[in-house]
C-alpha positions in Angstrom: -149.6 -87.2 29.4 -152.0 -84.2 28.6 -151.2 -80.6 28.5 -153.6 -77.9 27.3 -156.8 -77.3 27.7 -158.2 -80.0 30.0 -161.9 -79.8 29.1 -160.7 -80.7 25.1 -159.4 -84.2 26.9 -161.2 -84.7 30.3 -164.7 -86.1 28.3 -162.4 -88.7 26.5 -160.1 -89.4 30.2 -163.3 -90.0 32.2 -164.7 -92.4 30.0 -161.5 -94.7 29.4 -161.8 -95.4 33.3 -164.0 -98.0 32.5 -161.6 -100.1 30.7 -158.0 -98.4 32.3 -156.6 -96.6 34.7 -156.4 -93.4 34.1 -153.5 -90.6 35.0 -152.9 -87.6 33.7 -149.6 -85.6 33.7 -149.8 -81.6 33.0 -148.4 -78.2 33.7 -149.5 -76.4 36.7 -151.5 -73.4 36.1 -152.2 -71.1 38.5 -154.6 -71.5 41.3 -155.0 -75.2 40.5 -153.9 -78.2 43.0 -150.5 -79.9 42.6 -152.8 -83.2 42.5 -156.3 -84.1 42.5 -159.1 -86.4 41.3 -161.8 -85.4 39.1 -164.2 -87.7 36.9 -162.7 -90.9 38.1 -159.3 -89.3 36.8 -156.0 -88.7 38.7 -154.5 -85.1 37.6 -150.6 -84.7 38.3 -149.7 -81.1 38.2 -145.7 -81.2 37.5 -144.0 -77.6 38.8 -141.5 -76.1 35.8 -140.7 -72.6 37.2 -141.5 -70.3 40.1 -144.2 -69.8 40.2 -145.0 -66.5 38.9 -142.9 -67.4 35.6 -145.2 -70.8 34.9 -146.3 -69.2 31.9 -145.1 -71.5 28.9 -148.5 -72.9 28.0 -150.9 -69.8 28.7 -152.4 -67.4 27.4 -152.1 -68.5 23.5 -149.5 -72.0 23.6 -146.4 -72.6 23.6 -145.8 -71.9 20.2 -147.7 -68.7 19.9 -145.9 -67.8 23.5 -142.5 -68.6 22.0 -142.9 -65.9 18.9 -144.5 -62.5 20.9 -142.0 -63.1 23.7 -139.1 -65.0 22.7 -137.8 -64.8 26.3 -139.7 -67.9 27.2 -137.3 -69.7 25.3 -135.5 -69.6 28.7 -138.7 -71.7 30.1 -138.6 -74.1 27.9 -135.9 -76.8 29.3 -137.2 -76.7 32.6 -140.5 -77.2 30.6 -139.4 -80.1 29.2 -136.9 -81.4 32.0 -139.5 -81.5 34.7 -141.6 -83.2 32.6 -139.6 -86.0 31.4 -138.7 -86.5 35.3 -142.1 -86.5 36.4 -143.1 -89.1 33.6 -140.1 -91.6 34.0 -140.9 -91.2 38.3 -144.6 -92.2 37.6 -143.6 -94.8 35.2 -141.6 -96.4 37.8 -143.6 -96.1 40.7 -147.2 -96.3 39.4 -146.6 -99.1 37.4 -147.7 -97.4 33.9 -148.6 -100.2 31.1 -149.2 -97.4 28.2 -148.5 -94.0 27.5 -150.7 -91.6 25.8 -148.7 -88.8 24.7 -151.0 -85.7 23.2 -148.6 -83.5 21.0 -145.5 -85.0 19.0 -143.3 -82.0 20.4 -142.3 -82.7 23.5 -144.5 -85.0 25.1 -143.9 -87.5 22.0 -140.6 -87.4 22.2 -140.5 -87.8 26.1 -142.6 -91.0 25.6 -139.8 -92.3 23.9 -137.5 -92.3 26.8 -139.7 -94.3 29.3 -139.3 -97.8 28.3 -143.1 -98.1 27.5 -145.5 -98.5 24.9 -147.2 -95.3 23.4 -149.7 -93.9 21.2 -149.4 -90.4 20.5 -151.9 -87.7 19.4 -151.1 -84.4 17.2 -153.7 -81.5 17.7 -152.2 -79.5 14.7 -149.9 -76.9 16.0 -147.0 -79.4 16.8 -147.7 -80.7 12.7 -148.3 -77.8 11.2 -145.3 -75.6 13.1 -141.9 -76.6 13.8 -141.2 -76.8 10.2 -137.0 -77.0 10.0 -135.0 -80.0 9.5 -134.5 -80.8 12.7 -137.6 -80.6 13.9 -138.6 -82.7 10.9 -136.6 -85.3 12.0 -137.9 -85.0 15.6 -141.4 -85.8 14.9 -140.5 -88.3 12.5 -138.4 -90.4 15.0 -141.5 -90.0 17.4 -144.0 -91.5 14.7 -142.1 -94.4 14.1 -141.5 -95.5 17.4 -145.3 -95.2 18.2 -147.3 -98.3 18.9 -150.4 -96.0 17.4 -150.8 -92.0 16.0 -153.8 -90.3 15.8 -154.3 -87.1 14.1 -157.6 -84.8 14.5 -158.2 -84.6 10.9 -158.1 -86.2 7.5 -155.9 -83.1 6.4 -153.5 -83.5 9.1 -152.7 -87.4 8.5 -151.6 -85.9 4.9 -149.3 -83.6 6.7 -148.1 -86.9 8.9 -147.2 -88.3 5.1 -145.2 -85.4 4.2 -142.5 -86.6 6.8 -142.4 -90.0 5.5 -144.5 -91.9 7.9 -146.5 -94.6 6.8 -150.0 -93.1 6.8 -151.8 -96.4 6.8 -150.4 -96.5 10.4 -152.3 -93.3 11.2 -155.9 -93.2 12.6 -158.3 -89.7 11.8 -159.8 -89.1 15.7 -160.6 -86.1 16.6 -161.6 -84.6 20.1 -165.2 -85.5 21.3 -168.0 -82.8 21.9 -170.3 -84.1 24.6 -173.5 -84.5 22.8 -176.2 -85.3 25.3 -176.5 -83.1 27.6 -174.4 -80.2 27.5 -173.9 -79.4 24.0 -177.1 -79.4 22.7 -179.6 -77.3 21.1 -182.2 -75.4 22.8 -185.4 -73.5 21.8 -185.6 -72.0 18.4 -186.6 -68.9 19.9 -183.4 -68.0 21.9 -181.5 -67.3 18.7 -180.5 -63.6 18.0 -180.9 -62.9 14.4 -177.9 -60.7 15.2 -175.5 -61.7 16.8 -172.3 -63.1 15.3 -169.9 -65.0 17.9 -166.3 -65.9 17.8 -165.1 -68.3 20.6 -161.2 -68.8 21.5 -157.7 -67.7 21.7 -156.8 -64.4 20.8 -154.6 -65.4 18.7 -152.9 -64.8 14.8 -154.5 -68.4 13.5 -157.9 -67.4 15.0 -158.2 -64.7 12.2 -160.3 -62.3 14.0 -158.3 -59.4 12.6 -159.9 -60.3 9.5 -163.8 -60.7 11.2 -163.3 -57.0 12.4 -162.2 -55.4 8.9 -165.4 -57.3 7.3 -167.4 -55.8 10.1 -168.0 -52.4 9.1 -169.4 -54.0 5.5 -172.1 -55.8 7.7 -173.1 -53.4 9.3 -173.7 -51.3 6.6 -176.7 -53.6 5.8 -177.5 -54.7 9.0 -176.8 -51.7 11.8 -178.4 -54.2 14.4 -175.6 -56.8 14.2 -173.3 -57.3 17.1 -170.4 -59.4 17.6 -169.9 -61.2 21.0 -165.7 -62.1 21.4 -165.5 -65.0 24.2 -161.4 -65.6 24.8 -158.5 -64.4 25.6 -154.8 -64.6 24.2 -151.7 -62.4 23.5 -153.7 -60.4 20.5 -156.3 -58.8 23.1 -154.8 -55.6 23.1 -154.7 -55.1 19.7 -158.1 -56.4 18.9 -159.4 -54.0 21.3 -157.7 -51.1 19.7 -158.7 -52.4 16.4 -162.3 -52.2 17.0 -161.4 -48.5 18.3 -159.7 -47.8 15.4 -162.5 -49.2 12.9 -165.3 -46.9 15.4 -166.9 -50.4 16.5 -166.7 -49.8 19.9 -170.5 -50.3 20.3 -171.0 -53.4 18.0 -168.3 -54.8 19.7 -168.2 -56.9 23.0 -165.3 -58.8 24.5 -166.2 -61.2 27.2 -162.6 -62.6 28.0 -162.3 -66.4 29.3 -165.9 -67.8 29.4 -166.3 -71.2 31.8 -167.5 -74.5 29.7 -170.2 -74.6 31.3 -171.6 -70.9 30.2 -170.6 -71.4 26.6 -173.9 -73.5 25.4 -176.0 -70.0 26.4 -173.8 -68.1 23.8 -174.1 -70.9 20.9 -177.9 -71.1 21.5 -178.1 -67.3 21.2 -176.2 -66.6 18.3 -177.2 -65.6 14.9 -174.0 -67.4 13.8 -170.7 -68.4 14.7 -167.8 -67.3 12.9 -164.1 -68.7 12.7 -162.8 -67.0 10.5 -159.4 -69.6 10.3 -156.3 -68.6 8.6 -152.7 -70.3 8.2 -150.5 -68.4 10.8 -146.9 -67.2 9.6 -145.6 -69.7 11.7 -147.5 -72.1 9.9 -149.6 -73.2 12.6 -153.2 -73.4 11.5 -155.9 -75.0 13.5 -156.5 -79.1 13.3 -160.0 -79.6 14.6 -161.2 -76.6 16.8 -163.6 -77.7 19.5 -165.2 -74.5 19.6 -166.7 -75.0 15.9 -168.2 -78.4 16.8 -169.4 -77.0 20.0 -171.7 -74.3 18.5 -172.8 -77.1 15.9 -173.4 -79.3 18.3 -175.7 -77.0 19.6 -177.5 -76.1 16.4 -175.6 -72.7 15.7 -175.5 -72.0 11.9 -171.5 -71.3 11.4 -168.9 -70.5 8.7 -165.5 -70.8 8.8 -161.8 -70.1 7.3 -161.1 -72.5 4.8 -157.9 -74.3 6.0 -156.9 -77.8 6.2 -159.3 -80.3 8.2 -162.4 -78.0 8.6 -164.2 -80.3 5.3 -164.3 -82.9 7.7 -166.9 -80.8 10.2 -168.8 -79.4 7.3 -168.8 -82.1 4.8 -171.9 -81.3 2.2 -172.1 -78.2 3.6 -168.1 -76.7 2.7 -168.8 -75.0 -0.1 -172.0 -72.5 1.1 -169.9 -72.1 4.8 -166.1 -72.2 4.3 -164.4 -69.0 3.1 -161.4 -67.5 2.9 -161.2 -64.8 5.1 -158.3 -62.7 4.1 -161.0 -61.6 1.7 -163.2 -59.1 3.3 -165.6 -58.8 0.9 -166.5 -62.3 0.8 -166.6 -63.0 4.8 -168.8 -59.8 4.5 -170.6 -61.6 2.0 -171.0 -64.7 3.6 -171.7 -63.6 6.9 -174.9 -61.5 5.2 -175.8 -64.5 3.4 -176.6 -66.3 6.6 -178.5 -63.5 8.1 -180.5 -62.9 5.7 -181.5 -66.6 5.0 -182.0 -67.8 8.6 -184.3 -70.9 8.4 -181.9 -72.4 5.5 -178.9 -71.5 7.4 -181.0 -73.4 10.9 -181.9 -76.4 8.2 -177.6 -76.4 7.0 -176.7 -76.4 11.1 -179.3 -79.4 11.5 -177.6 -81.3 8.8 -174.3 -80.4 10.5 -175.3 -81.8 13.7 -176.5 -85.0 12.2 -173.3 -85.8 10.9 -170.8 -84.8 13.5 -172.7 -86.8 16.6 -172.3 -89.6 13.9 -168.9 -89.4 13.5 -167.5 -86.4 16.5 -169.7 -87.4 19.5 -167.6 -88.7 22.8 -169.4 -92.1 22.5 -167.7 -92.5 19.1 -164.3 -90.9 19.8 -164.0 -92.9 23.4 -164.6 -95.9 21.5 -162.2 -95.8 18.7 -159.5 -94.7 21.2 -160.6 -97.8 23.7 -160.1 -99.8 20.6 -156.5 -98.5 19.3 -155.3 -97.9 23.3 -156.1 -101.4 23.9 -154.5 -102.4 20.6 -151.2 -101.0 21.7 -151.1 -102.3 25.0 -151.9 -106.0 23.5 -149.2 -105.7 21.0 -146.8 -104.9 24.3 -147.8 -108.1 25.4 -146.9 -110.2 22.6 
């Protein structure tokens, strides 16, 4: 069972139909079909509200949805309802061997009801948020009764221990970036030696209140730099009358939603890519954000908040390119740094890339889920 954003899973789903077949259960969104096929991969599209209020998972996640407009709530146990019906119908009549349940909260839990085997994936928010007792206890009783967990980073199987789980049971695999032909760099010569971009949700983890205070610093030194916004999420409206506010208007440029497909032009252009991470009051802080090892895939030079998991993308590199961005002056700072030094910052991205298609590439990932998916589903057997 999936559910968010499908391009995050579909490179890992289309290559697993070699070995399985492959279905995937998620909410319906808006203009998309109740069912189809794509990649080799059956999509299942279960209805949770009328449609006009099929809203849950938009625009931010469920968790960031649930906090700006706690009317949701109301959403949420027809949310989970439909779901679990869908699951146990498909279990039933498809003959489902093994259950791959992304998010402890409530697609773990759920894969505890349906009499089969399951490996269950956390992407951060569901870890990291959700923090009371019962909740605790929740996501506990789902890692326990897991044939396999996997976690997107080293950081996050440290938060898995916190709830008294046997870590040694948990596997670090992240989400894949496809490496070989869309992702990848392109000439030297496209890259701006201007142009910062942020890519992804508009949204209170994102940080890019604190991107738009260090702005005015940068620009003081560099009054050609411009910053290219590609997203969308809850905060959009006041992000734009932020940049207003700060007078930014003309450095400023929001693109909204941007298709996969278009995103490797804007990571071959930039000067830079900035994430400028934080730790949201909810807790919720980011695992392992594909956008980040998208533009290093693609040879974009990038710096980043320094929150839990991110060492794992920049290994050698942490120190010159994660900061802590609720200090303006240093993401000022840093961001300058980079500008001003391009060909070290290109020779820092190089090294990035290197390591991630050793470790982050969809060949890699694929594989070492084949291996723990196949794992489970022999231990079923035994």
């Amino acid at each position: 069972m999936w559910q968010g954003r499908w391009s995050c899973c579909r490179g890992g789903a289309r290559r697993l139909t070699d070995r399985f077949r492959v279905l995937v259960l998620c909410p319906h969104a808006d203009g998309a079909a109740p069912v189809e096929t794509m990649d080799g991969v059956e999509v299942i599209r279960y209805r949770y509200a009328p449609a006009a209020l099929e809203t849950l998972v938009n625009n931010g996640g469920i968790v960031t949805n649930l906090r700006n407009k706690p009317w949701k709530l109301f959403l949420v146990p027809g949310f989970v309802l439909m779901q679990a019906w869908y699951a146990l119908r498909l279990c039933r009549q498809r003959g489902i061997d093994l259950v791959h349940a992304h998010w402890l909260i409530p697609q773990g839990l759920i894969a505890t009801l349906l009499g089969k085997p399951f490996l269950v994936t956390s992407h951060g928010a569901d870890l990291y948020a959700l923090r009371s007792r019962p909740f605790r206890a929740l996501k506990r009783f789902v890692l326990r009764k897991a044939r396999a967990t996997t976690v997107v980073s080293s950081a996050m199987r440290d938060a898995v221990g916190e709830l008294d789980v046997d870590v040694a049971q948990v596997a670090v695999v992240p989400m894949g970036v496809e490496m070989t032909r869309l992702f990848v760099p392109g000439d030297a010569t496209q890259r701006s030696r201007g142009e910062l971009l942020f890519v992804g949700r508009l949204v209170e983890k994102k940080g890019l209140r604190y991107l738009l205070l260090a702005l005015p610093s940068v620009l003081r030194e560099r009054p050609d730099v411009t910053l290219t916004i590609a997203g969308f999420g809850p905060d959009k409206d006041p992000l734009e009358a932020q940049v207003r506010e700060l007078g930014l208007q003309d450095a400023v440029r929001f693109l909204g939603a941007v298709a996969q497909k278009d995103l490797p032009d804007l990571y071959r252009r930039a000067a830079l890519f900035v994430a400028p991470f934080v730790r949201a009051k909810s807790g919720d802080q980011e695992g392992l954000p594909v956008a980040l090892m998208e533009a290093v895939a693609c040879g974009c030079p990038a710096i980043a908040g320094d929150v839990a998991g991110l060492r794992d993308i920049f290994g050698a590199q942490a120190d010159t390119c994660l900061v802590t961005p609720q200090d303006i002056d240093q993401l000022a700072e840093a961001i300058l740094r980079q500008l001003r030094q391009p060909e070290e910052a290109a020779q820092r991205s190089l090294a990035m890339r290197t390591a991630l298609r050793a470790h982050l590439s969809w060949e890699h990932v694929s594989a070492r889920y084949m291996e723990l998916l196949q794992g489970a589903h022999e231990k079923s057997n035994n």
